[in-house]
C-alpha positions as CSV (number, residue, x, y, z in Angstrom):
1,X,-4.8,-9.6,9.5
2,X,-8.2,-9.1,8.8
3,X,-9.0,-6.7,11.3
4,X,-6.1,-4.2,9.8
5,X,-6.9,-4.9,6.3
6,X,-10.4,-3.7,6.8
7,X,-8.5,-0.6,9.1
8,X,-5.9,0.5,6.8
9,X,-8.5,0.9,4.0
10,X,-10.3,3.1,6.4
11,X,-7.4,4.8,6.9
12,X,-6.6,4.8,3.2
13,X,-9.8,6.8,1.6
14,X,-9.2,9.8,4.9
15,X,-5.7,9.6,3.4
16,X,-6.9,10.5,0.0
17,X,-9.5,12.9,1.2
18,X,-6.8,14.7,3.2
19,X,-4.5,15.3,0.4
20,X,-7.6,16.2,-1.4
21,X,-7.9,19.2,0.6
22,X,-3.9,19.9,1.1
23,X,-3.9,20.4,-2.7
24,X,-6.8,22.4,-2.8
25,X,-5.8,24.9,0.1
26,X,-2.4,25.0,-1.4
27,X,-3.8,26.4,-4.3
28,X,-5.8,28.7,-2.5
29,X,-3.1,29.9,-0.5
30,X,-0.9,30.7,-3.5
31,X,-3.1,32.1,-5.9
32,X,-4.3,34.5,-3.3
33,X,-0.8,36.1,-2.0
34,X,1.7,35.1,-4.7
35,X,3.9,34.1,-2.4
36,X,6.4,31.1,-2.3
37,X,7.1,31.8,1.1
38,X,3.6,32.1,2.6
39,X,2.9,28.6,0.8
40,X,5.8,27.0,2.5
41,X,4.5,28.2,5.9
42,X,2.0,25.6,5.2
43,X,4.3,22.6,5.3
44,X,6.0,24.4,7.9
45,X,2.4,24.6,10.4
46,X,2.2,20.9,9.1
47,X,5.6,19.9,11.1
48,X,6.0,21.5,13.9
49,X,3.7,20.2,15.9
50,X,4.9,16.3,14.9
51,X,8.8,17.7,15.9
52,X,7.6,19.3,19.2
53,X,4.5,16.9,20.4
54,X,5.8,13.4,19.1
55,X,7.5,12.6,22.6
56,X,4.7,13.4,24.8
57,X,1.7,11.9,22.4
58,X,4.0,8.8,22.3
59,X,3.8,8.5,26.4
60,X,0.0,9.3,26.5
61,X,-0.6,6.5,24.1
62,X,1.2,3.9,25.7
63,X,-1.3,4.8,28.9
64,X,-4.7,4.7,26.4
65,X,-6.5,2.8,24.0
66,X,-5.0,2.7,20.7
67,X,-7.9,2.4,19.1
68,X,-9.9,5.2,20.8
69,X,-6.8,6.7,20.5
70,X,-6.7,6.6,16.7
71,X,-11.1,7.2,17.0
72,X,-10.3,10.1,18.6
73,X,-7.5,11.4,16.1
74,X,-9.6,10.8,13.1
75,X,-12.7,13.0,15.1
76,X,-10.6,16.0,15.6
77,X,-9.6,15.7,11.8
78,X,-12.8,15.6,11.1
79,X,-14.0,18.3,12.9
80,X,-11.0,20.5,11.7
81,X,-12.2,19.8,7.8
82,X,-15.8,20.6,9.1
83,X,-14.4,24.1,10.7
84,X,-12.8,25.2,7.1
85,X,-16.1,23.9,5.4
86,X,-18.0,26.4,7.6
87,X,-15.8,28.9,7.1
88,X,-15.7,28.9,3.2
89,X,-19.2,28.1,3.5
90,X,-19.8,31.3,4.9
91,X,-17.0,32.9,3.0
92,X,-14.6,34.4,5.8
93,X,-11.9,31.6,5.0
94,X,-8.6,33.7,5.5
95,X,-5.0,32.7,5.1
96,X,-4.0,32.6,9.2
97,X,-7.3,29.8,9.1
98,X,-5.5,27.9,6.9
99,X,-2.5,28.2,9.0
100,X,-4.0,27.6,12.3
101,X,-6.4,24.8,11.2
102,X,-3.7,22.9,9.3
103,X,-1.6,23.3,12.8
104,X,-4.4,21.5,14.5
105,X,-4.7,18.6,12.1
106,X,-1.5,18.1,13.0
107,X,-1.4,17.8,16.6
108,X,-4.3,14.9,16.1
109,X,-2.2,13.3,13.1
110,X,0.8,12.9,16.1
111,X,-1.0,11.2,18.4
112,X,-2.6,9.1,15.5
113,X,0.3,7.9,14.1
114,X,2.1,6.3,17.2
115,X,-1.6,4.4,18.5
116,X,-1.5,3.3,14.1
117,X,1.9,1.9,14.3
118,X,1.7,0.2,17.8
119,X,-1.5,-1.3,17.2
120,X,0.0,-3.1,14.2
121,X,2.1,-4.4,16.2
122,X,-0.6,-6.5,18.4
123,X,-3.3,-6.8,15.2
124,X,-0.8,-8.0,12.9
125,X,1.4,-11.7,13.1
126,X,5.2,-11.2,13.1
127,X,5.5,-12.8,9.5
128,X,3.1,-10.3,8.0
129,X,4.3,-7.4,9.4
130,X,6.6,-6.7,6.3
131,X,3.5,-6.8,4.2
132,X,1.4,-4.3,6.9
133,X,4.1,-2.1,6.4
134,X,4.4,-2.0,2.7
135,X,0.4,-1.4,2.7
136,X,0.8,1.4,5.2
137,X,3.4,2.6,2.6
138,X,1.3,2.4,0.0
139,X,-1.2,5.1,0.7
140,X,1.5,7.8,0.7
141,X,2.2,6.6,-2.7
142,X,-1.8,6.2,-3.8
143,X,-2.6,9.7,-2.7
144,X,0.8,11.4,-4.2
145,X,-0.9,9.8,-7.9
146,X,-4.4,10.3,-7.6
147,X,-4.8,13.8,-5.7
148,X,-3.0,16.4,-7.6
149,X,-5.2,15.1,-10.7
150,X,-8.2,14.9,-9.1
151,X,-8.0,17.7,-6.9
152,X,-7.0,19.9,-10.4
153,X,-10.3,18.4,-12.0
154,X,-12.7,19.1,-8.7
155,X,-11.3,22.4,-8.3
156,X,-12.9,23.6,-12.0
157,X,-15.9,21.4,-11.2
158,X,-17.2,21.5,-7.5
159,X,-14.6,23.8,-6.0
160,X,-12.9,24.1,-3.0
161,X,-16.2,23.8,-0.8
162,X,-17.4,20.7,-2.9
163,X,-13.6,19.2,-2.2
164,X,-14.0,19.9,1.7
165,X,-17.1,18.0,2.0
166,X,-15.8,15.2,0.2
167,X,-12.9,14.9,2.5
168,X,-15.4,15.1,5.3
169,X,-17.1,12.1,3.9
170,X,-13.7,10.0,4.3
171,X,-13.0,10.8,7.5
172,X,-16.3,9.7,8.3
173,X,-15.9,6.7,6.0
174,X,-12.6,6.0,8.9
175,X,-14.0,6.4,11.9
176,X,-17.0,4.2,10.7
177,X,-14.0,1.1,10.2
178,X,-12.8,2.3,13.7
179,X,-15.9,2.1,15.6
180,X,-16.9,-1.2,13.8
181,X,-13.9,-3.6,14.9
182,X,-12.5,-4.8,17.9
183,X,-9.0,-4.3,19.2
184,X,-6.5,-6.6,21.6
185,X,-5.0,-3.9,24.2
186,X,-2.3,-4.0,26.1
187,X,-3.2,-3.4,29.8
188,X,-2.3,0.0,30.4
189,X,-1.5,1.9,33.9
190,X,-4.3,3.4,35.9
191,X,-1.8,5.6,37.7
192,X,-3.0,9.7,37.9
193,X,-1.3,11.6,34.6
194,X,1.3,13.8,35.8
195,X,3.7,16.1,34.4
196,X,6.7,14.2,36.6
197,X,4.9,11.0,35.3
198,X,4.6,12.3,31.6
199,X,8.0,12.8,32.1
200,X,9.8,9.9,34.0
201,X,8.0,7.9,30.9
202,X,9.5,10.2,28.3
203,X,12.9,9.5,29.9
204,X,12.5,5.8,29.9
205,X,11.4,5.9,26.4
206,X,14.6,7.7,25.5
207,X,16.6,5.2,27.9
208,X,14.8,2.7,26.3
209,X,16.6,3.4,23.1
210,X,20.0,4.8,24.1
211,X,20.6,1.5,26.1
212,X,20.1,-0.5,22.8
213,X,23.4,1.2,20.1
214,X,21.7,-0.6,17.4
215,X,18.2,1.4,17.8
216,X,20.9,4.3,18.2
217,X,22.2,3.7,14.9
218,X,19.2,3.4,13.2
219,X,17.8,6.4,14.3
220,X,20.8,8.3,13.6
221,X,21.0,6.5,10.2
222,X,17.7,7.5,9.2
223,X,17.4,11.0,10.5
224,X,20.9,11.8,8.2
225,X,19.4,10.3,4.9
226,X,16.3,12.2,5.8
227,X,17.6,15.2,6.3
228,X,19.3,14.4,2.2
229,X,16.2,12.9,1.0
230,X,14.3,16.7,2.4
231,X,16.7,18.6,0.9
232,X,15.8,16.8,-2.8
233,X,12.0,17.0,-2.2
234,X,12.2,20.4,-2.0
235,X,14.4,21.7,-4.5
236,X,12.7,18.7,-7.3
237,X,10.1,21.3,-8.0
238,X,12.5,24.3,-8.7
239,X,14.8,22.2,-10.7
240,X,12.2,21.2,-12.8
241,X,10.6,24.6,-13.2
242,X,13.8,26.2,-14.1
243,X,14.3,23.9,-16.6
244,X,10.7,22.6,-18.1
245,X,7.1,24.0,-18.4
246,X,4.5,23.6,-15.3
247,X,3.0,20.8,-17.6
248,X,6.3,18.7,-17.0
249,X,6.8,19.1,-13.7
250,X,3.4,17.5,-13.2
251,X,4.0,14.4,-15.3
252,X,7.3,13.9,-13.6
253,X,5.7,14.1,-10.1
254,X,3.2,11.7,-11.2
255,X,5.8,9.0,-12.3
256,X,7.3,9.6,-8.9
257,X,4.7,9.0,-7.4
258,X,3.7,5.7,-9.2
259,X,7.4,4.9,-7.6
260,X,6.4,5.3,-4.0
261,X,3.7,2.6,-5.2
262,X,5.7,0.4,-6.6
263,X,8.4,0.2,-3.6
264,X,4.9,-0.1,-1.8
265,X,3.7,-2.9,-3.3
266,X,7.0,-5.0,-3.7
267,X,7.1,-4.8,0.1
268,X,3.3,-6.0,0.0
269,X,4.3,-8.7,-2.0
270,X,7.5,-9.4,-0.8
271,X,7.3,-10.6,2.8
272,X,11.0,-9.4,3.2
273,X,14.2,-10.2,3.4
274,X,16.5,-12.3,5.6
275,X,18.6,-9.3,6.6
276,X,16.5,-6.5,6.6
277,X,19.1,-3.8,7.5
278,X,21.3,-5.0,4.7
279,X,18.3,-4.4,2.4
280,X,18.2,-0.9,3.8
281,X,22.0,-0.1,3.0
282,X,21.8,-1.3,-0.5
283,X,18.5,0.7,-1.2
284,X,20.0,3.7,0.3
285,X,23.1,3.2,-2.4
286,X,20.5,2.6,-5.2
287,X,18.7,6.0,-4.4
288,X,21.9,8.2,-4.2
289,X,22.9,6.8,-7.2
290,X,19.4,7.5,-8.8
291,X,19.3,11.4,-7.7
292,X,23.4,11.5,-8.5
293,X,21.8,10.5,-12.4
294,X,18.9,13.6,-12.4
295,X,22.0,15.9,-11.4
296,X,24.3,14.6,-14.1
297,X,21.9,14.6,-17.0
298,X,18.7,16.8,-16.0
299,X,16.9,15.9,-19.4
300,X,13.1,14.6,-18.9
301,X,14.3,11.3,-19.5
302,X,16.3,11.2,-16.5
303,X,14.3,13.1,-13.8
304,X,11.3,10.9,-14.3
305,X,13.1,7.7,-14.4
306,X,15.4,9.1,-11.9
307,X,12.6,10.2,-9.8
308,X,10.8,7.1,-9.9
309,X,14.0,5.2,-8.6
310,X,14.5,7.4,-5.8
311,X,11.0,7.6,-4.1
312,X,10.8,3.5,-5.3
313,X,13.4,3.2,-2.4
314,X,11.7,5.2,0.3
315,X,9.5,2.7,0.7
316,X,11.2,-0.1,1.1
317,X,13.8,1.3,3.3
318,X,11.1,2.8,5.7
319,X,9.1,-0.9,5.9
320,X,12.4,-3.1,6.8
321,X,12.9,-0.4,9.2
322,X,9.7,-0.3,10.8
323,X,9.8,-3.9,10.9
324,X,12.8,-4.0,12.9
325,X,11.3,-1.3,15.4
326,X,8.3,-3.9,15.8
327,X,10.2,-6.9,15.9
328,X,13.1,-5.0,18.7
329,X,10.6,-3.0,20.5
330,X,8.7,-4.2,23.6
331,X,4.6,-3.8,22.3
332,X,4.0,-2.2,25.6
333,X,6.5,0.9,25.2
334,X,6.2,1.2,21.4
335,X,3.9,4.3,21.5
336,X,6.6,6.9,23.1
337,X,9.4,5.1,21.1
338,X,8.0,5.1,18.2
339,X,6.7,8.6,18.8
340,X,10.4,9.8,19.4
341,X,12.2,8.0,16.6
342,X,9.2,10.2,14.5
343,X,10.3,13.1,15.9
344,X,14.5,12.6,15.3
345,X,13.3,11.9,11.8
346,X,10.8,14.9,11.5
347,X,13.0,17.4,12.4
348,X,14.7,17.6,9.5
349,X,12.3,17.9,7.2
350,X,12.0,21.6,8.6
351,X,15.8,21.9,9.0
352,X,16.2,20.8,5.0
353,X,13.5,23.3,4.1
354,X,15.6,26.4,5.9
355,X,18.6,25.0,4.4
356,X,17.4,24.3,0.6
357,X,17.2,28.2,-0.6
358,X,20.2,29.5,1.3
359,X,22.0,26.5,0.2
360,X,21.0,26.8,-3.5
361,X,20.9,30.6,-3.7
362,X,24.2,31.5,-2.1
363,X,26.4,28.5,-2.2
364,X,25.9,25.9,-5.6
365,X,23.6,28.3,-7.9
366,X,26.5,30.8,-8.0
367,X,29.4,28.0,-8.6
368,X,27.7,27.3,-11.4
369,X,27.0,29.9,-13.7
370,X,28.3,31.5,-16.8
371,X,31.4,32.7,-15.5
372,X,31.6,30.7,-12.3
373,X,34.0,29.1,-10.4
374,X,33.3,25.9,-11.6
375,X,31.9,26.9,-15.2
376,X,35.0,25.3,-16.8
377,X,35.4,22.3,-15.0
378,X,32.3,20.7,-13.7
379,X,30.2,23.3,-15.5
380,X,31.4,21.4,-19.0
381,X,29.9,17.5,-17.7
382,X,27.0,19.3,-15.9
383,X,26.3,22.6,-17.9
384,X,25.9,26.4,-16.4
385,X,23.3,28.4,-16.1
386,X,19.8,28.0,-14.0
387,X,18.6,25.5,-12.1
388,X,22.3,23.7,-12.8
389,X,23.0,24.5,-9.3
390,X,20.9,21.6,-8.1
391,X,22.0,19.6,-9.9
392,X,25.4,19.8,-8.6
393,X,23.8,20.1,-5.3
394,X,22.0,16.4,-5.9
395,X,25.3,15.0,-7.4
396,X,26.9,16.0,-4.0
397,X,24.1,14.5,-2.0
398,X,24.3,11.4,-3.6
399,X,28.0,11.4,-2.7
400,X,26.8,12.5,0.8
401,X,24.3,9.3,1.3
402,X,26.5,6.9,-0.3
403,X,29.2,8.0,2.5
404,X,26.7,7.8,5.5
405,X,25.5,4.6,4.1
406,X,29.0,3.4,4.3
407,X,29.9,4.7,7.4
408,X,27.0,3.5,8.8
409,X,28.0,-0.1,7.4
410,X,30.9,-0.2,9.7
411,X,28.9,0.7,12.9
412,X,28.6,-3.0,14.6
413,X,25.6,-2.6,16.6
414,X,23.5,-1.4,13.4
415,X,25.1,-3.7,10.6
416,X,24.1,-6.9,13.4
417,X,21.2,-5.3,14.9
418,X,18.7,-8.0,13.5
419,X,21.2,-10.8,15.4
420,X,22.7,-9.3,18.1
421,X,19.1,-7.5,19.6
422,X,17.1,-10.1,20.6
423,X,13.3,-10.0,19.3
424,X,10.4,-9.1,21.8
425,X,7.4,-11.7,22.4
426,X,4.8,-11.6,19.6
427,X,1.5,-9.9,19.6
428,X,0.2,-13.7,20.3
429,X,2.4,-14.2,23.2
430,X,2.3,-10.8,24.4
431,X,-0.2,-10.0,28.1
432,X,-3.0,-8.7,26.2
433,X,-6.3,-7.7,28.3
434,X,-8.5,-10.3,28.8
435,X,-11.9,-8.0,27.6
436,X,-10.9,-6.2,24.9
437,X,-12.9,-3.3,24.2
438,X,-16.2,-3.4,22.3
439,X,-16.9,-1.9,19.5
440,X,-19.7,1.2,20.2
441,X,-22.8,1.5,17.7
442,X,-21.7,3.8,15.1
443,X,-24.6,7.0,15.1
444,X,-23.7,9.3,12.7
């Protein structure tokens, strides 16, 4: 536990410096063109290559090292923040950089991820994994609080170029905890890397899962309420906007935030409970009902407390899951499952960004206006006018979850997965090799 502790804080401060840098490109990006649509391309570069590399990094990194694995993640991170440094440096930054370089911080992030996750696994005793998970949890929630302020206040202070070397410096800062600690490995094939053997291994990592109805459900489960929860995170923003001054929106984001930190830290605290996936279905009820709220009464009041609530609940439901990946999953084959159950659940974060506008623009903004359809009947509990459109959009997502949550209840296989799937050896009992890589001398 020590080993990950000293990891994850590693991991932690890059985290921060990384959203350091989204912010400030963000900003650059919009100020420059204007445009709502070239700043979404952003998030769009950002999770593409996560939907269409997931499955093959997950193979690769059942055949390597985790931890060089993750070393050599965090060095092609680095050196992507060290290409836009030069490039502001020099002052030829354009907009297709941004693009292209925030595509290639990608592609390392999804190989990084699967080694992160898997090496948990083996670092980590089964009883503390709930707590590893809630740390890992933790940062998201961290960096959503502290980078949009401190970004704003480095932006007027050292700018963009000052911002870039500091996120240098963390990823640094990661690679130092990296090359300082010692890992168990798994032993791991020696047979030649193939594109039939890339594949057959793909294959059995899907097989893997579709012989196993409750991993089925799960992932199924998860990629629906995802695909809600996407739809939400995007269209927050615009809700808010409509409604309220930029000032607002930022004060509401931040309570959110602090809400991803407090789900975080329950689970830290919390080392779980009995029935995990029982946990998960009563969160999943407790955040519809908390984004049904914002829709019904979109005063301040009720989209920061409602806010809170919801992303309180991502959390949680995301640590009992990945505990029950852990626990179900064999440690040697958790890299390419893991890296396909990311990529069912990334795909429609994309998907919920194509539907959001169309959705809001054509379909519930127009039921709700002055003279809408709906202006006399829904229209007099909700109100008409702008942004009310989402807000009957989030009162029918809510509805939405709380029927997938219930259908998903009746599903056998998922509501007795934890009983009826037996649990896989621990890291302890697991064939680890017997020379465990050494650390390397950190010369930086």
């Amino acid at each position: 536990m020590k080993v990950f502790i000293f990891i994850w804080f590693g991991q932690l401060i890059s985290l921060i410096g990384s959203a350091l840098t989204s912010f400030a490109l963000g900003v650059r990006v919009y100020q420059n063109t204007g445009s709502v649509t070239q700043f979404a391309l952003i998030t769009l570069c950002a999770t593409l290559p996560l939907v269409v590399v997931s499955p093959i990094a997950g193979t690769l990194v059942d055949r390597w090292s985790r931890r060089w694995t993750m070393i050599l993640s965090d060095f092609g991170s680095g050196m992507c923040t060290l290409a836009i440094a030069v490039l502001v440096a020099t002052g030829t930054l354009q907009i297709w950089h941004i693009y292209l370089i925030t595509a290639l911080n990608s592609l390392f992030s999804t190989f990084q991820w699967p080694a992160y996750t898997a090496a948990t696994t083996l670092l980590v005793p089964k009883e503390q994994l709930n707590r590893a998970s809630g740390m890992v949890q933790s940062g998201e929630g961290v960096a959503q609080i502290l980078s949009p302020a401190i970004a704003g206040v480095l932006l007027g202070t050292i700018g963009l170029r000052g911002i870039i070397f500091l996120d240098l410096a963390t990823c640094i800062f990661a690679l130092l905890t990296l090359l300082c600690v010692r890992f168990p490995e798994l032993e791991t094939t020696t047979k030649e890397i193939s594109i039939k053997a890339l594949w057959e291994e793909l294959v059995y990592g899907f097989t893997y899962i579709t012989t196993r109805p409750g991993l089925v459900g799960i992932l199924i489960f998860f990629a629906i309420i995802n695909l809600f929860t996407g739809l939400i995170t995007v269209l927050f923003p615009p809700l808010i906007l409509e409604l309220f001054s930029p000032v607002v929106l930022g004060t509401v984001e931040s309570i959110s935030g602090i809400g991803i930190l407090t789900g975080s830290l329950l689970m830290i605290i919390w080392e779980g409970p009995t029935h995990r996936i029982n946990t998960v279905f009563g969160v999943a009820i407790f955040m519809a009902v908390s984004i049904m709220a914002v829709g019904l009464h979109s005063s301040i009041f009720f989209l920061s407390v409602g806010g809170f609530f919801f992303l309180c609940g991502s959390p949680v439901i995301r640590a009992c899951l990945q505990v029950i990946w852990q626990t179900k999953v064999a440690p040697e084959v958790q890299g390419r499952v893991f890296a396909l159950r990311r990529m069912v659940a990334r795909v429609c974060l994309p998907l919920a960004a194509l539907l959001a506008g169309p959705l809001d623009d054509y379909v519930f903004e127009p039921l709700m206006t002055t003279d809408g359809p709906l202006a006399s009947s829904l229209g007099q509990i909700i109100g008409v006018g702008a942004g009310r459109g989402i807000d009957l959009l989030f009162v029918f997502l809510g509805l939405l979850m709380i029927l997938t949550t219930f259908l998903a209840y009746l599903y056998p296989p998922l509501r007795l997965v934890e009983s009826q799937l037996p649990d896989v050896p621990s890291s302890a009992e697991c064939s680890l090799d017997p020379s465990p890589i050494q650390p390397a001398a950190p010369i930086l």
